[in-house]
C-alpha positions as a Markdown table, in Angstrom:
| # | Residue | x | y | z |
|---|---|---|---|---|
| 1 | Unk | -150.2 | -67.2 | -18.7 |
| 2 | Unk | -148.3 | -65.6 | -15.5 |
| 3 | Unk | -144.9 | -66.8 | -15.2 |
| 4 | Unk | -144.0 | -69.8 | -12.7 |
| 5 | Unk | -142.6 | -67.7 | -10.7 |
| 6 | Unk | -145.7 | -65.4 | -10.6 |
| 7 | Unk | -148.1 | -68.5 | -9.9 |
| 8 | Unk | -145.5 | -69.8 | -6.9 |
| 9 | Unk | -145.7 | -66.4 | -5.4 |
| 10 | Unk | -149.6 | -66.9 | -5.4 |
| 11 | Unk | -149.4 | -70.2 | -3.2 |
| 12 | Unk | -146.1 | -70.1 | -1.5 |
| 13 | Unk | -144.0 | -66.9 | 0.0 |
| 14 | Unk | -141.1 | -66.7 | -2.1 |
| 15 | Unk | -137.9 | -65.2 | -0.6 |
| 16 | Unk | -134.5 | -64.8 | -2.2 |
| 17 | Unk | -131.4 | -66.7 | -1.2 |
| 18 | Unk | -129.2 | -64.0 | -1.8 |
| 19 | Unk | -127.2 | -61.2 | -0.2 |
| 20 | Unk | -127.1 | -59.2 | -4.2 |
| 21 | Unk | -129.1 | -56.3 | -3.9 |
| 22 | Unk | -129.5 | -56.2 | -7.6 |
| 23 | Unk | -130.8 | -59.6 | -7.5 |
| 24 | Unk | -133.6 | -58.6 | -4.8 |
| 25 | Unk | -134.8 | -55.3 | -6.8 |
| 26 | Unk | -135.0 | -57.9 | -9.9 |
| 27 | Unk | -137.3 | -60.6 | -8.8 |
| 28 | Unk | -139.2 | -58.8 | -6.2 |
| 29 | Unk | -139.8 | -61.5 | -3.2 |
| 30 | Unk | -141.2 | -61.2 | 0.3 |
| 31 | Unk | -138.4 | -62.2 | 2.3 |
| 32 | Unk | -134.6 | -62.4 | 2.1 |
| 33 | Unk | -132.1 | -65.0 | 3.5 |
| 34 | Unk | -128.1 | -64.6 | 3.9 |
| 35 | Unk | -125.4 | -66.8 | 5.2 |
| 36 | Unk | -121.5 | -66.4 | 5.7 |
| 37 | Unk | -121.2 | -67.7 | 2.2 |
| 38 | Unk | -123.6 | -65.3 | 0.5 |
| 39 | Unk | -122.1 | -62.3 | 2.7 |
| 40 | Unk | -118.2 | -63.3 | 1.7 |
| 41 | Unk | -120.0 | -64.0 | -2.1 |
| 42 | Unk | -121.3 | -59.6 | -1.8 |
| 43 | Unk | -118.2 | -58.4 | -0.1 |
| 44 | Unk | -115.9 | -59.6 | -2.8 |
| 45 | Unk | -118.1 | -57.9 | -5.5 |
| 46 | Unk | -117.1 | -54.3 | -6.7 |
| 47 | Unk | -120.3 | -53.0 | -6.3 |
| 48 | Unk | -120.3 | -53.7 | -2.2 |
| 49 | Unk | -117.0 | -52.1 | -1.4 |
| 50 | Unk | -118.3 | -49.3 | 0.2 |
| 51 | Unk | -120.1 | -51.1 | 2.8 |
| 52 | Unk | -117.3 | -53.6 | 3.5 |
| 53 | Unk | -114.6 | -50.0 | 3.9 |
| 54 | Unk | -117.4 | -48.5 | 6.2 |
| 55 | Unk | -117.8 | -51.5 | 8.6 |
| 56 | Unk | -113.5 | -51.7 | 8.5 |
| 57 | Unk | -113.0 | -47.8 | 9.1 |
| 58 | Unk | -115.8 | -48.4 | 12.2 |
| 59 | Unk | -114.3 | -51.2 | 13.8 |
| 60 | Unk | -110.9 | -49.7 | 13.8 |
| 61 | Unk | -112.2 | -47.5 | 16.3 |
| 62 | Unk | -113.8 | -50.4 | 18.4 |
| 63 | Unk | -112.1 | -51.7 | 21.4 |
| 64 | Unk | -111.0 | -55.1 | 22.2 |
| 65 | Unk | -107.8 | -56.8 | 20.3 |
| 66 | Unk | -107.2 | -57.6 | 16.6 |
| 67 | Unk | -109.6 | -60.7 | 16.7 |
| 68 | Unk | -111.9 | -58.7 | 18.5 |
| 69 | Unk | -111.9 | -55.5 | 15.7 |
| 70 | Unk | -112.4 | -58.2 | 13.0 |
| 71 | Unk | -115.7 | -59.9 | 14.7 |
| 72 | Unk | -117.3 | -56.3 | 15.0 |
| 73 | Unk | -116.5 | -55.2 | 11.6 |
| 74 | Unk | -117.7 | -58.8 | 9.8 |
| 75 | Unk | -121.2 | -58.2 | 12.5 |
| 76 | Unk | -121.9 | -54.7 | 11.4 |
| 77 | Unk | -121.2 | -55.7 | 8.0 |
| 78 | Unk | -124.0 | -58.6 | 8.0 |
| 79 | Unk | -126.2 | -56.2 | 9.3 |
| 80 | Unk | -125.4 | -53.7 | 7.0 |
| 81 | Unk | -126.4 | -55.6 | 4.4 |
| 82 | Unk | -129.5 | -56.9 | 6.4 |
| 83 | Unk | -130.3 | -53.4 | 6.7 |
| 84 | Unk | -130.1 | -52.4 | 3.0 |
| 85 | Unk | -132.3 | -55.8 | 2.6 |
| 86 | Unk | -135.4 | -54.4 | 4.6 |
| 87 | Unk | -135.5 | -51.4 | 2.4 |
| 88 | Unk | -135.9 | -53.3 | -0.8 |
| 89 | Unk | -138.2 | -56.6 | 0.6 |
| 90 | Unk | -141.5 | -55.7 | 2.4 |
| 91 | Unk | -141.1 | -59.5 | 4.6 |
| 92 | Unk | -138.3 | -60.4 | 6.7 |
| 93 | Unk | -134.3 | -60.6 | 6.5 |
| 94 | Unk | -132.3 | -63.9 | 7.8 |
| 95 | Unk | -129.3 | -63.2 | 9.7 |
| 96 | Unk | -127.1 | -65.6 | 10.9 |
| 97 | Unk | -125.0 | -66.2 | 14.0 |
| 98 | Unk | -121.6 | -67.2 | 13.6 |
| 99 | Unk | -121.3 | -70.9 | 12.7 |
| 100 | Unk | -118.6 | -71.9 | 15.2 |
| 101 | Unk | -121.1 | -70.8 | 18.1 |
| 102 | Unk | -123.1 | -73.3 | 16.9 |
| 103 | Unk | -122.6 | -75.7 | 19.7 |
| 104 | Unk | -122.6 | -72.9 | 22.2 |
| 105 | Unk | -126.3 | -72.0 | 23.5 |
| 106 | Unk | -125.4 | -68.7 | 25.8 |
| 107 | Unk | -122.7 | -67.8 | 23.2 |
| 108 | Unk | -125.6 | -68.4 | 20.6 |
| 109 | Unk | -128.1 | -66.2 | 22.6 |
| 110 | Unk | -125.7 | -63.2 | 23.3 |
| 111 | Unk | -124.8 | -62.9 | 20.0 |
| 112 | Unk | -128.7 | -62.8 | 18.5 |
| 113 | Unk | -128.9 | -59.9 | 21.3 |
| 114 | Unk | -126.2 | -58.3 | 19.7 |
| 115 | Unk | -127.3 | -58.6 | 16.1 |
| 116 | Unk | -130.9 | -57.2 | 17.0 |
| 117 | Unk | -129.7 | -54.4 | 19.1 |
| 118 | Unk | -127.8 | -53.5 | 16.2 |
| 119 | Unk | -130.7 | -53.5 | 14.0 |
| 120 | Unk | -132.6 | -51.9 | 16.5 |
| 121 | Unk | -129.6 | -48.7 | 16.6 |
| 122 | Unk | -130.0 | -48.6 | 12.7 |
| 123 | Unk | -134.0 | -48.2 | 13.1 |
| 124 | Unk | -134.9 | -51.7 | 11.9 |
| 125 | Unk | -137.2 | -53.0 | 14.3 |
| 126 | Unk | -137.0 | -57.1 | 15.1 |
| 127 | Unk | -140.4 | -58.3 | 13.5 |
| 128 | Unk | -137.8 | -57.3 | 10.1 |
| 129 | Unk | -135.4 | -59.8 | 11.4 |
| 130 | Unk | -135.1 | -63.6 | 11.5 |
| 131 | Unk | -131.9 | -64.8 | 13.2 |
| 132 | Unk | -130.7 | -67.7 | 11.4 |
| 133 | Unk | -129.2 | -70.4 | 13.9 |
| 134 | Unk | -128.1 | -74.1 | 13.1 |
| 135 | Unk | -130.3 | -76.8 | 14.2 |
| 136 | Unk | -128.2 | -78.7 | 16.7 |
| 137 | Unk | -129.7 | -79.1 | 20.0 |
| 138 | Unk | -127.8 | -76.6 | 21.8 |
| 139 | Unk | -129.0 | -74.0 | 19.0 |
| 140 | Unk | -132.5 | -75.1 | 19.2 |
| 141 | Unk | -132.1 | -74.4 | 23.1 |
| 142 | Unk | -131.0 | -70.8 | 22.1 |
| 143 | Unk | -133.9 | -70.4 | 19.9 |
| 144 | Unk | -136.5 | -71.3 | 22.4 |
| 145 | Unk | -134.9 | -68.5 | 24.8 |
| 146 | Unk | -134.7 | -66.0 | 22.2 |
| 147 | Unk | -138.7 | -66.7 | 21.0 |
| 148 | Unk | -139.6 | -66.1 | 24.6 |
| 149 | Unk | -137.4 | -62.8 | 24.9 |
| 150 | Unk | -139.9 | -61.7 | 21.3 |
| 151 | Unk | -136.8 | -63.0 | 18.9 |
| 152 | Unk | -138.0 | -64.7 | 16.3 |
| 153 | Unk | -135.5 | -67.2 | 14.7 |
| 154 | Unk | -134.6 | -69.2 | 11.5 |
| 155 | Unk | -133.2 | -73.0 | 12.2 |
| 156 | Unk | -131.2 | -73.6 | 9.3 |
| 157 | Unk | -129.3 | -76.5 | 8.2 |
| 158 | Unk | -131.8 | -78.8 | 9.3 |
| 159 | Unk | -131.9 | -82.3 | 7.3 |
| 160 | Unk | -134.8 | -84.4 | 9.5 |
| 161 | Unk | -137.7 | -84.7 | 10.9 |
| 162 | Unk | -136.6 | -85.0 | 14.5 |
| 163 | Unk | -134.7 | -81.7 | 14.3 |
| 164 | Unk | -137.9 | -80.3 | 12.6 |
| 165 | Unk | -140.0 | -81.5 | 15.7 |
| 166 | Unk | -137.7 | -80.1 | 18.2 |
| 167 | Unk | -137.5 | -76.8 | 16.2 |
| 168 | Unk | -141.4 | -76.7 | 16.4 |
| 169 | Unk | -141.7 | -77.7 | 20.2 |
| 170 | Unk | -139.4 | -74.7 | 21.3 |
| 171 | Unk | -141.6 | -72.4 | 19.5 |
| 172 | Unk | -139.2 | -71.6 | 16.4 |
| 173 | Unk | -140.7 | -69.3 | 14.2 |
| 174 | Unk | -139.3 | -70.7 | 11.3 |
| 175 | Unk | -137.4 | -73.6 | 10.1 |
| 176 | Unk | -135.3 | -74.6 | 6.7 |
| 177 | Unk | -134.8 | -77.8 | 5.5 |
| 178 | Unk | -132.3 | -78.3 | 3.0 |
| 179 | Unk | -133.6 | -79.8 | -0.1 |
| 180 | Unk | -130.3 | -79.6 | -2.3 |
| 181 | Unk | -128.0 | -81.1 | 0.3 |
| 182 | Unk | -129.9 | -83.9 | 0.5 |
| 183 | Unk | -129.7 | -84.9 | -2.7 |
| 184 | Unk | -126.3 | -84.3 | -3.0 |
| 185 | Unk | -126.1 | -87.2 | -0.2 |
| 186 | Unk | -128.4 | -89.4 | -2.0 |
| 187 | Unk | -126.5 | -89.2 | -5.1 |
| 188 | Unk | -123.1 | -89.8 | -3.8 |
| 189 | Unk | -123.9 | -92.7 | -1.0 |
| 190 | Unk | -126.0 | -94.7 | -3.9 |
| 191 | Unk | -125.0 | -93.5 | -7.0 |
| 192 | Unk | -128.2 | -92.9 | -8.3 |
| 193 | Unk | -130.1 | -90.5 | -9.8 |
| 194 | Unk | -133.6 | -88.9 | -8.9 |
| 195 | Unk | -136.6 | -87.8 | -10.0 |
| 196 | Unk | -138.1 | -84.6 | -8.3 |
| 197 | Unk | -140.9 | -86.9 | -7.0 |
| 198 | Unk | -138.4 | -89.3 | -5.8 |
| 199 | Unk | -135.8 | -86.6 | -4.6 |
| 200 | Unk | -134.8 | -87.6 | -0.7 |
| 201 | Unk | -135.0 | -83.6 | 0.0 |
| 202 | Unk | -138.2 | -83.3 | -1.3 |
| 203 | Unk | -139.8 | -85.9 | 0.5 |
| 204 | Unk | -137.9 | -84.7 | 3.4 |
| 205 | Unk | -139.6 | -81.8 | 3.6 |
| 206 | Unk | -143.2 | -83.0 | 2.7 |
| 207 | Unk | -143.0 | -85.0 | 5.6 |
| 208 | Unk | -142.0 | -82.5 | 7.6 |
| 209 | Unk | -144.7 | -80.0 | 6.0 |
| 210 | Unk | -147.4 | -82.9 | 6.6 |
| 211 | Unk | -146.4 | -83.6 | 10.2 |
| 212 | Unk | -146.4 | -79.5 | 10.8 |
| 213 | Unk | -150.0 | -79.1 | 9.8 |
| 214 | Unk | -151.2 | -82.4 | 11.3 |
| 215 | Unk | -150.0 | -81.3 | 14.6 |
| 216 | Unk | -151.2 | -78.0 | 14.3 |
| 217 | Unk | -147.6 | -76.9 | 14.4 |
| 218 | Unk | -147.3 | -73.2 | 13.9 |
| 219 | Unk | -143.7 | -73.4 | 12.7 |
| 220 | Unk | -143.2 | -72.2 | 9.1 |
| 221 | Unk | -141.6 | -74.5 | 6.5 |
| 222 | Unk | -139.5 | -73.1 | 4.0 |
| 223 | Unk | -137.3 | -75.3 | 1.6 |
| 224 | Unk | -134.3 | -74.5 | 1.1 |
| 225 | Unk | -130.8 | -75.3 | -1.0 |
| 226 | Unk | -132.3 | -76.3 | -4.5 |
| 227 | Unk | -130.5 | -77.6 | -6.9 |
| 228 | Unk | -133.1 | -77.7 | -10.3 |
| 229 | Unk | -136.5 | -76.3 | -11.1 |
| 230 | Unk | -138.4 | -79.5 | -10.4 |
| 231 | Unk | -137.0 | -79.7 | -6.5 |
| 232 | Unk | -139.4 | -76.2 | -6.7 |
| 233 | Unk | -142.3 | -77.4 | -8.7 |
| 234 | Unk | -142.4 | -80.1 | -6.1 |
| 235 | Unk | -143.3 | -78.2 | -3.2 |
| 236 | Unk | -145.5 | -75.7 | -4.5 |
| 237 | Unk | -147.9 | -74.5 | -1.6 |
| 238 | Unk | -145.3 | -75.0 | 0.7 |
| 239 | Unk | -145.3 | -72.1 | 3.6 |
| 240 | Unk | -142.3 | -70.3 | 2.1 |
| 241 | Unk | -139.4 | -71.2 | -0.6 |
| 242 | Unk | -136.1 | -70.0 | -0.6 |
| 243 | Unk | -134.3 | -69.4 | -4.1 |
| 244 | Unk | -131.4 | -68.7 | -5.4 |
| 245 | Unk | -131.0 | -65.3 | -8.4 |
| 246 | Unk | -130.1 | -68.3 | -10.9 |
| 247 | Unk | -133.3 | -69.9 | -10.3 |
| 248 | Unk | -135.4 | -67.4 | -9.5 |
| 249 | Unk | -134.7 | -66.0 | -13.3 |
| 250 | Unk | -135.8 | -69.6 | -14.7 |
| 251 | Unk | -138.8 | -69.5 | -12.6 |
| 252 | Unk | -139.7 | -66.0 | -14.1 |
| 253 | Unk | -139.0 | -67.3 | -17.6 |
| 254 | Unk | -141.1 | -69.9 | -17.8 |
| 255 | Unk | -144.7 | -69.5 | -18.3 |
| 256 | Unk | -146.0 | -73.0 | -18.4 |
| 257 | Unk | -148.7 | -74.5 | -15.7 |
| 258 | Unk | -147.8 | -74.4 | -11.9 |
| 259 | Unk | -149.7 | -77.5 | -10.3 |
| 260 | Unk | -150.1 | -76.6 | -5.9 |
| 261 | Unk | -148.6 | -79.5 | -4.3 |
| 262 | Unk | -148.9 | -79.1 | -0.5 |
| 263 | Unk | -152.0 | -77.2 | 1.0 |
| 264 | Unk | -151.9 | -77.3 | 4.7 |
| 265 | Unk | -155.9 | -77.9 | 4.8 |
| 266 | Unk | -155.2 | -81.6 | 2.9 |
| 267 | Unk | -152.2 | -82.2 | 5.0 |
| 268 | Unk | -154.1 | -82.0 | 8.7 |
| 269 | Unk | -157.1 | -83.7 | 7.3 |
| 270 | Unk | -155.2 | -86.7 | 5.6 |
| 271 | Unk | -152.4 | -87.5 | 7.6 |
| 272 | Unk | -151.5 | -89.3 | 10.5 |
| 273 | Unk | -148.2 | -89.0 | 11.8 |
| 274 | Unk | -147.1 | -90.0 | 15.2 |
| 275 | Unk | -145.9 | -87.0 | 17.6 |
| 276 | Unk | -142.1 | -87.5 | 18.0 |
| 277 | Unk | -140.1 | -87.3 | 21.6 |
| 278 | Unk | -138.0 | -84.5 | 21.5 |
| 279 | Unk | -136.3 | -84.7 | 24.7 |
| 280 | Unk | -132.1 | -84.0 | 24.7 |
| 281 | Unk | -131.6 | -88.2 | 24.6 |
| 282 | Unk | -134.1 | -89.0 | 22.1 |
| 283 | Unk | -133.1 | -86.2 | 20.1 |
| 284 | Unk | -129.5 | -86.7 | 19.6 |
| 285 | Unk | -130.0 | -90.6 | 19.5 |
| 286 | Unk | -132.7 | -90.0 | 16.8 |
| 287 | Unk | -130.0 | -87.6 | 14.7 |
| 288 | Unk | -127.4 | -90.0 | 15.3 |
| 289 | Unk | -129.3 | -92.6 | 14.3 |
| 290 | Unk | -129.7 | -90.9 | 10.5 |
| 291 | Unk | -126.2 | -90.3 | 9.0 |
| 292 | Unk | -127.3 | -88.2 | 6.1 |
| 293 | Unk | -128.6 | -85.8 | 9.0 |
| 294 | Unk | -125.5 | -86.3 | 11.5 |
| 295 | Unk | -123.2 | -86.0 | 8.0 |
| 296 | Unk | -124.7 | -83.1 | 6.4 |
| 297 | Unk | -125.5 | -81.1 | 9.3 |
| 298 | Unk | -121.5 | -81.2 | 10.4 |
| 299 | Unk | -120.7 | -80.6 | 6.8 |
| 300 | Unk | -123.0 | -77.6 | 6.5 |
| 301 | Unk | -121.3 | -75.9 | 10.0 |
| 302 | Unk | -117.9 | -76.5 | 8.7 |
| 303 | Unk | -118.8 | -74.9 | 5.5 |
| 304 | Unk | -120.4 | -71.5 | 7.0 |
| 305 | Unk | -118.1 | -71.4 | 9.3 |
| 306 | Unk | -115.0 | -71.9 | 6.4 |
| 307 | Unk | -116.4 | -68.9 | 4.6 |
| 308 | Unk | -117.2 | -66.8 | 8.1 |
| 309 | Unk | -113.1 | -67.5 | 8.4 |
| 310 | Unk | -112.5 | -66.6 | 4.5 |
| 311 | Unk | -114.9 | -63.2 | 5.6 |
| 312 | Unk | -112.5 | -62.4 | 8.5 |
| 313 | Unk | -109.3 | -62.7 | 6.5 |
| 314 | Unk | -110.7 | -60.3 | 4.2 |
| 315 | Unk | -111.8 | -57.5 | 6.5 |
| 316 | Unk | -108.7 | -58.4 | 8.6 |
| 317 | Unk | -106.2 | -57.7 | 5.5 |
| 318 | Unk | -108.0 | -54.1 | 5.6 |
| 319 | Unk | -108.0 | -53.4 | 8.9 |
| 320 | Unk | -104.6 | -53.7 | 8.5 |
| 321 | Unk | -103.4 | -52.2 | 5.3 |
């Protein structure tokens, strides 16, 4: 019998969470995702030192002040590895605007500009590229300018279904919805455990997946942020998954039966769920209103944007040594 990971790739896009090029020539998916965390993760790695000395020896020649030199080199370098990405995945490549913009929608758009005129100069075309910006209203703003401008975009760090909604009604290509992070809530504000058919994050994002297909919502759903094989299993079928090396290799290794959970045909035929406002006031009373959402979204920007920091630091010590 194929391997899991095999049988998921027959029903679901599978795309790598990972910025290790090793990892991608390994397990072969369609589409890559990176973050601050997985770029800081590669540019402390032995293997990625060239790239991280190129960008530094390039933005010493930039203009602008210290800070300035820094932002440009930690850019090119995310694109750098973006660009390495599209050589080795046949799909798309996430990259991701800086986390402390994420509560700035012109900042937000300039800097998408930037990122894809970058690819653009390094012969990647945009349909490669998916920029990655966080779900808060003022980045879902940016994301509906950049679709019209022929920019797709990723919402990340998106935890319910009213951010999910909004996403979709500015015309986001994509969307992920962060399994793992969920769960972790879960688990710490009741002190249980779950199941993966009782896991909040997985029923997060079948809900979201059902009221997608019902509309006729032409947003793609990937999962994201797993934390075990059976947050997988549980959303075979869904659009696209993104994994992590680790669990990518136990999906390979495991040869037993795949079982397709969500099929978009059953969803729009079966379900019934109400359209949702999405206007600013509903929106933000709606998130507010959920404080796993309002709690981990916060978290998630403070974390990205803690390891974007950690990323300048390193490319700073460089610039100056």
């Amino acid at each position: 019998m194929p391997s899991k990971l095999d049988q998921l790739k027959a029903m679901t896009v599978v795309v790598a969470d990972t910025g290790d090029m090793a990892a991608i020539e390994a397990y072969r998916p369609t589409d890559c995702t990176t973050n601050p965390t997985l770029i800081l993760k590669a540019a402390e790695m032995p293997a990625y030192q060239d790239h991280v000395a190129e960008a530094v020896r390039w933005a010493a020649g930039q203009g602008g002040d210290r800070a300035a030199r820094i932002a440009a080199a930690c850019d090119r370098l995310a694109v750098t590895f973006g660009a390495e990405l599209t050589r080795r995945v046949p799909g798309r490549v996430s990259t991701e605007v800086d986390a402390d913009l994420s509560f700035d929608t012109r900042a937000t758009i300039e800097k998408a500009r930037a990122i894809i005129a970058a690819y653009a100069a390094r012969g990647v075309p945009r349909e490669r590229i998916l920029i990655k910006i966080a779900a808060t209203w003022e980045g879902i703003r940016a994301a509906e300018t950049l679709q019209k401008e022929g920019i797709d975009c990723n919402l990340t760090l998106l935890f319910s279904l009213v951010q999910a909604a909004a996403a979709a009604e500015a015309g986001a290509f994509l969307i992920s919805p962060f399994v793992g992070r969920i769960l972790d809530w879960y688990r710490k504000s009741t002190g249980q455990d779950y199941t993966a058919e009782t896991d909040p994050g997985v029923l997060s994002v079948r809900r979201i997946y059902t009221y997608y297909k019902a509309h006729g919502l032409g947003t793609v759903v990937m999962g994201a942020s797993f934390r075990n094989l059976g947050e997988i299993e549980a959303l075979a079928g869904c659009d696209r998954l993104t994994i992590a090396p680790a669990l990518l290799d136990q999906l390979a290794k495991d040869e037993g039966r795949l079982v397709r959970v969500l099929d978009p045909e059953a969803a729009a035929r079966d379900a019934k769920p109400a359209r949702i406002a999405v206007d600013e006031a509903a929106f933000r009373w709606a998130l507010n209103e959920d404080a796993m959402a309002t709690e981990k979204l916060a978290e998630g920007i403070r974390l990205f944007a803690a390891d974007l920091a950690k990323l300048r630091a390193l490319v700073g010590a460089r610039l100056d040594a």
